[in-house]
C-alpha positions as CSV (number, residue, x, y, z in Angstrom):
1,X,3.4,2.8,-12.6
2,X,0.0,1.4,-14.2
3,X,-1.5,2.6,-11.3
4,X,0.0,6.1,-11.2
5,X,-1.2,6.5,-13.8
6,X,-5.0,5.2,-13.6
7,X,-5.1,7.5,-10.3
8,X,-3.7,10.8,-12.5
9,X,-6.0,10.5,-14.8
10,X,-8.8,10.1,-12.4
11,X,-8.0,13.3,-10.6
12,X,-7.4,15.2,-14.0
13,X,-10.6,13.9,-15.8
14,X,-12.7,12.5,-13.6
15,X,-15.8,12.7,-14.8
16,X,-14.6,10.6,-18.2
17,X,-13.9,7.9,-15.9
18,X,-17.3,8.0,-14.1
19,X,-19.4,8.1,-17.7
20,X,-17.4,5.4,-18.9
21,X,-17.9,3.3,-15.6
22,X,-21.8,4.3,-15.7
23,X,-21.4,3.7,-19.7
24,X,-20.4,0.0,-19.0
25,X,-22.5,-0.4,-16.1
26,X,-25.2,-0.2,-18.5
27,X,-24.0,-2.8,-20.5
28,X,-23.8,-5.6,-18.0
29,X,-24.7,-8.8,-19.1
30,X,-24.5,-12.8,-18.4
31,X,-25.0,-15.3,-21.4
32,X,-24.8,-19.3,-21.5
33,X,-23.5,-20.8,-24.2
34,X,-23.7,-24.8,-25.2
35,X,-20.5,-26.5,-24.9
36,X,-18.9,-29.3,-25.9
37,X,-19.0,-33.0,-23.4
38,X,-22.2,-32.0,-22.1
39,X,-20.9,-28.8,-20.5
40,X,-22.4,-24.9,-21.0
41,X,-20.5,-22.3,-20.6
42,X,-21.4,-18.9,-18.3
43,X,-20.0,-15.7,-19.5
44,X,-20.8,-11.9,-18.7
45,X,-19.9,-8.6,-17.8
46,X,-21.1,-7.3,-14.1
47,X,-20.8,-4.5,-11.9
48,X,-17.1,-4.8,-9.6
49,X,-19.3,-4.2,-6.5
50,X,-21.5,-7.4,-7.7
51,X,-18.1,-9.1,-8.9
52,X,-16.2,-9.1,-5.2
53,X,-19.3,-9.9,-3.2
54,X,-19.8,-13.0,-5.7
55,X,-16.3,-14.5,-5.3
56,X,-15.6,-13.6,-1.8
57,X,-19.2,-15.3,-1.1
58,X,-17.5,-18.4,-3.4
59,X,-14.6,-18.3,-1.2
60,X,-16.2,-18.2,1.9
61,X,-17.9,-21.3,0.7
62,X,-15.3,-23.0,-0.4
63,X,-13.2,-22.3,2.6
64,X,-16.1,-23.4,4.7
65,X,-16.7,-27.0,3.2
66,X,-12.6,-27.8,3.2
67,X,-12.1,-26.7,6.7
68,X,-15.1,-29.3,8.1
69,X,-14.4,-31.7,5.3
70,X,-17.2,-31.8,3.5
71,X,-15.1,-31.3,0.3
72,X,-15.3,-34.9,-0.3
73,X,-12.5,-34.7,-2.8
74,X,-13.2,-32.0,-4.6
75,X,-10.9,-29.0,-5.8
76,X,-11.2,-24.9,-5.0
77,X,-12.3,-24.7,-8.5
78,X,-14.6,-27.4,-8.3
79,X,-16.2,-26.3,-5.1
80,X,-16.5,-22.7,-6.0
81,X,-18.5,-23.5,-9.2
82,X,-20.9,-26.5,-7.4
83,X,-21.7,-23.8,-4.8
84,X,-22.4,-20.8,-7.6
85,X,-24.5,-23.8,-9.1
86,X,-26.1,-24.4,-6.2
87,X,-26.7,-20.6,-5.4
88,X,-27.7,-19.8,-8.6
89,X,-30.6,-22.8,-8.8
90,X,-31.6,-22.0,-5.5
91,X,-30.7,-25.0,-4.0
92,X,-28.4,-23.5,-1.1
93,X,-30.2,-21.3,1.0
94,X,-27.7,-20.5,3.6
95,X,-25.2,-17.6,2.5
96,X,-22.4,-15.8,4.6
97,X,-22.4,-12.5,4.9
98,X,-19.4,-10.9,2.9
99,X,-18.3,-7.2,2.7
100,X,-16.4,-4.9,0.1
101,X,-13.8,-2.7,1.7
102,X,-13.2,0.8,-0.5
103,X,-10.4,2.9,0.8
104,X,-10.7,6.5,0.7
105,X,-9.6,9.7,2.6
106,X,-11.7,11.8,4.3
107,X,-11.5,14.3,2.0
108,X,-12.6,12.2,-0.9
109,X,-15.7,10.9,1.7
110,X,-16.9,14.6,2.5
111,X,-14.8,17.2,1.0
112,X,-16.0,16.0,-2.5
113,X,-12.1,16.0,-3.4
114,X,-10.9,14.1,-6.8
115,X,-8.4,11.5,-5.1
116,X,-9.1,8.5,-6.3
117,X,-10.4,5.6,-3.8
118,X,-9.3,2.6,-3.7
119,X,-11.4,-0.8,-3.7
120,X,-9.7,-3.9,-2.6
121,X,-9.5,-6.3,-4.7
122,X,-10.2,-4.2,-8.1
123,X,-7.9,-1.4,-7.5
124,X,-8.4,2.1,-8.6
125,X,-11.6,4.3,-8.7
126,X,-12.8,7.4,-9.3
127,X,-13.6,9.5,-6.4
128,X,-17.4,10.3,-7.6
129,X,-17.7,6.9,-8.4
130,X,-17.0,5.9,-4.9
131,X,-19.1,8.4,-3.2
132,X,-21.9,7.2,-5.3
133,X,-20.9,3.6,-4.3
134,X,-21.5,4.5,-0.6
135,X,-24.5,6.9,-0.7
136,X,-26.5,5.9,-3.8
137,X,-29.2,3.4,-4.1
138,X,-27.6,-0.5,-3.8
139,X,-28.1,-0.8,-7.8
140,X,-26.1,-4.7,-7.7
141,X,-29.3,-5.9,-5.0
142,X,-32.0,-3.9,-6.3
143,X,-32.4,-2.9,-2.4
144,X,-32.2,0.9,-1.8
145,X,-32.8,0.3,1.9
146,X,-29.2,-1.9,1.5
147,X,-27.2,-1.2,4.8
148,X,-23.7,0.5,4.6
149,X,-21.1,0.4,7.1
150,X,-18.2,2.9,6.9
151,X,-14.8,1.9,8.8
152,X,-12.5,4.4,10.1
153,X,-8.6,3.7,9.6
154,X,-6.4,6.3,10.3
155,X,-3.1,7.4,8.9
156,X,0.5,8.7,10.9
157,X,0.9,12.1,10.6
158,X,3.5,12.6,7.7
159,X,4.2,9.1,6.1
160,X,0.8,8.8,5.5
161,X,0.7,4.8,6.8
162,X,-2.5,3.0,7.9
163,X,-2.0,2.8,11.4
164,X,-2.6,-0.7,12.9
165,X,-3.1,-3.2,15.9
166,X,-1.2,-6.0,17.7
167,X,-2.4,-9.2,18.8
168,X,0.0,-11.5,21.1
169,X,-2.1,-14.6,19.4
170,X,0.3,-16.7,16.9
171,X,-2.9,-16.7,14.5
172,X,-4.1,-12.8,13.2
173,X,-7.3,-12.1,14.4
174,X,-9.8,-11.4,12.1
175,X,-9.6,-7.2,12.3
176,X,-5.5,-7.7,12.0
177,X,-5.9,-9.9,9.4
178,X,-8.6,-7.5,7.7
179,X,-6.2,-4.4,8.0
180,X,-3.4,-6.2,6.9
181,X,-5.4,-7.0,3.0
182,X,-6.7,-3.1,3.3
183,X,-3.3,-2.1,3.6
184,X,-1.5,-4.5,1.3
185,X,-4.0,-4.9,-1.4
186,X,-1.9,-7.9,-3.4
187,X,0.8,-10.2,-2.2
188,X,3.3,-8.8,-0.9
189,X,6.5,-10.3,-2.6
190,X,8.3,-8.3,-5.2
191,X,7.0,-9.2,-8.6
192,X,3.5,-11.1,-7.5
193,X,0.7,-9.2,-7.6
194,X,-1.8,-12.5,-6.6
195,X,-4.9,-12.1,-4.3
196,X,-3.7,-12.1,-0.5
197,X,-4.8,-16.0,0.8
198,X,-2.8,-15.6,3.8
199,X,-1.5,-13.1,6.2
200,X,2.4,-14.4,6.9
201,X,4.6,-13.2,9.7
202,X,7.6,-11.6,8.9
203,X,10.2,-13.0,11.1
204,X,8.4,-16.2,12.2
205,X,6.4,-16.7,15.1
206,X,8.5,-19.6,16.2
207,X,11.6,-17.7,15.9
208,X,9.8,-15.0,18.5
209,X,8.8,-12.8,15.5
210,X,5.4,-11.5,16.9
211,X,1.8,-11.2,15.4
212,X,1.3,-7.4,15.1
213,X,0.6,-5.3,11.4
214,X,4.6,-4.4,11.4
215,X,5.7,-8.2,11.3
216,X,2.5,-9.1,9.0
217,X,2.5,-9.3,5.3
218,X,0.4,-10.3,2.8
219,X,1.0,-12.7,0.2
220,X,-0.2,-15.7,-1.8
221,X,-0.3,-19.5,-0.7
222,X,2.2,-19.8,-3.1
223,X,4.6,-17.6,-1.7
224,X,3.9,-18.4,1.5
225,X,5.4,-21.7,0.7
226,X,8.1,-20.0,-1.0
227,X,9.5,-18.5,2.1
228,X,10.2,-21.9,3.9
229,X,12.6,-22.5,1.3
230,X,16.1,-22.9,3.4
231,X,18.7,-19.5,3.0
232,X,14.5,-17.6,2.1
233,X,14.4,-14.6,4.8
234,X,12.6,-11.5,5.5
235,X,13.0,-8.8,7.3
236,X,10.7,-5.6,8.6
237,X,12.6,-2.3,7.6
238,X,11.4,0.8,8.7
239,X,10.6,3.6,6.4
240,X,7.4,5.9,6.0
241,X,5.5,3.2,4.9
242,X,5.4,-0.5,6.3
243,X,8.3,-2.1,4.0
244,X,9.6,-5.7,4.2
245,X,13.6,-6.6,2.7
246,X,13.0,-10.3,1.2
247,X,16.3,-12.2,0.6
248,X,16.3,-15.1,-1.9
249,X,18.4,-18.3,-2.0
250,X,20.3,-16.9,-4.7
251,X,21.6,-14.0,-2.1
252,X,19.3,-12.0,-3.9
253,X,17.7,-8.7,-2.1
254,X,14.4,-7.5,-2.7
255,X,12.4,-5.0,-0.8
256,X,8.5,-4.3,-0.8
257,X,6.9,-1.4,0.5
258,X,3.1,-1.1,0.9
259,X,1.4,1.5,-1.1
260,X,0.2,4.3,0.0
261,X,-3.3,4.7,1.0
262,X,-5.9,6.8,-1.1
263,X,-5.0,10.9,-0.3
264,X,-1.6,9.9,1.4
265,X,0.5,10.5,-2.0
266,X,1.7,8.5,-4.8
C-alpha cells in the first residue's frame, strides 16, 4: 500500500518529488564524529545512485574474500567496513565493477510519461528523476563522459509480467539470477521485505523442480533456511503475475505475487 501510494503521488505531482529529490541532493553530506574506545563514527546523507553502487561494491567485496577465504575470521559486517576503510584510504586499488538496475517502461524512457520507475534496491522514483538519472551528467562520479547501459526486458501482453529465461543448470546463471532481483525486488516470503541474498528454487532442484524464472524466487538467507524446515513447502501458482503459495509448519497458507513492473499497473 506504502508504495501505491509513493507511485500516485509521483504521477499526480511529479515535479514536487523531483525538487524535493534535487532539494536533498543538494544537501548531501558525510561527517566523522569521535567516539568512544578509540572508535569514530562515519555518518552522512548521499545520493541513492552513489548509495547502491557503495554497498553492492561492499558486497561484492565481502562476498569475494569469504568465498577464497581470505576472511580470516572475520564477519560480513566486519569485512564490509575494513574494505570501505581500505577504499576510502586508498589502500585497495582493485574495485569490481557494479551496476544499478532502474526499471522503467518504455513510455516513461521516451514518451516522457509520469509512471514512476523503479530502482532496485531503493524502490520508487519519479519518472523525470529517472530520465535524468540515465541521460544527465554522472553527478555521483563527477564524470560526464560516465558510460550507461540500458537493458531491455519485456513484458507478456496483458498481465504485464517480465518475461524471463531458463537455464537446465542447478545453480541460476548470472542473467537468471539478475532477472529474478529486477523482477522481485525484496524477498519473496509474505511479510519479509529483506534484500534478495539468494535466488531459491521453488520446488527443489533435487526433487526435479527445475531452474527457470517460474520456479525461482527471491528471498533472504534467512528465509532460505526457513524453507528446509520439515512440513515448509512452496508451490508456483499461476496467475498474471509470477506468484508462489508458501505453506508453513503450522498448516498455514500464504501466497506472494511479484509486483508489477513500472507502467504494467498497480
Amino acid at each position: 500500500m506504502g508504495n501505491r501510494v509513493r507511485v500516485l503521488a509521483q504521477e499526480l505531482d511529479p515535479r514536487d518529488m523531483l525538487e524535493k529529490a534535487e532539494g536533498a541532493r543538494s544537501k548531501r553530506y558525510l561527517a566523522i564524529y569521535p567516539a568512544a574506545n578509540a572508535m569514530m563514527k562515519l555518518t552522512g546523507m548521499i545520493p541513492v545512485e552513489a548509495g547502491l553502487l557503495i554497498n553492492q561494491v561492499l558486497d561484492d567485496l565481502a562476498d569475494s574474500l569469504t568465498t577464497t577465504g581470505a576472511a580470516q575470521g572475520r564477519t560480513r559486517t566486519q569485512l564490509r567496513t575494513d574494505e570501505c576503510c581500505s577504499l576510502l584510504t586508498g589502500t585497495r586499488t582493485t574495485v569490481p565493477r557494479v551496476e544499478i538496475t532502474l526499471v522503467m517502461s518504455e513510455r516513461t524512457l521516451f514518451r516522457g510519461s509520469r509512471e514512476p520507475a523503479h530502482l532496485t534496491g531503493y524502490g520508487t522514483v519519479p519518472a523525470d528523476w529517472a530520465r535524468a538519472l540515465i541521460h544527465g551528467p554522472d553527478t555521483s562520479t563527477g564524470d560526464p563522459g560516465a558510460e550507461r547501459w540500458i537493458r531491455c526486458l519485456y513484458t507478456a501482453p496483458g498481465s504485464g509480467e517480465l518475461i524471463g529465461m531458463d537455464s537446465t543448470r542447478r545453480l541460476f546463471p548470472a542473467g537468471l539470477t539478475r532477472f529474478i532481483k529486477i523482477r522481485d525486488r525484496y524477498c519473496r516470503t509474505p511479510g519479509c521485505d529483506a534484500r534478495i541474498q539468494d535466488i531459491d528454487h521453488v520446488f527443489g532442484w533435487v526433487l526435479g523442480g527445475l531452474t527457470t524464472a517460474k520456479n525461482g524466487r527471491g528471498c533472504c538467507k534467512g528465509c532460505n533456511l526457513d524453507k528446509e524446515i520439515p512440513d515448509w513447502s512452496a508451490t508456483a501458482v499461476p496467475g498474471e503475475r509470477h506468484a508462489v503459495e508458501i505453506t508453513t509448519p503450522t498448516g498455514m497458507t500464504y501466497r506472494s505475487t511479484a509486483p508489477p513492473p513500472p507502467g504494467a499497473g498497480m
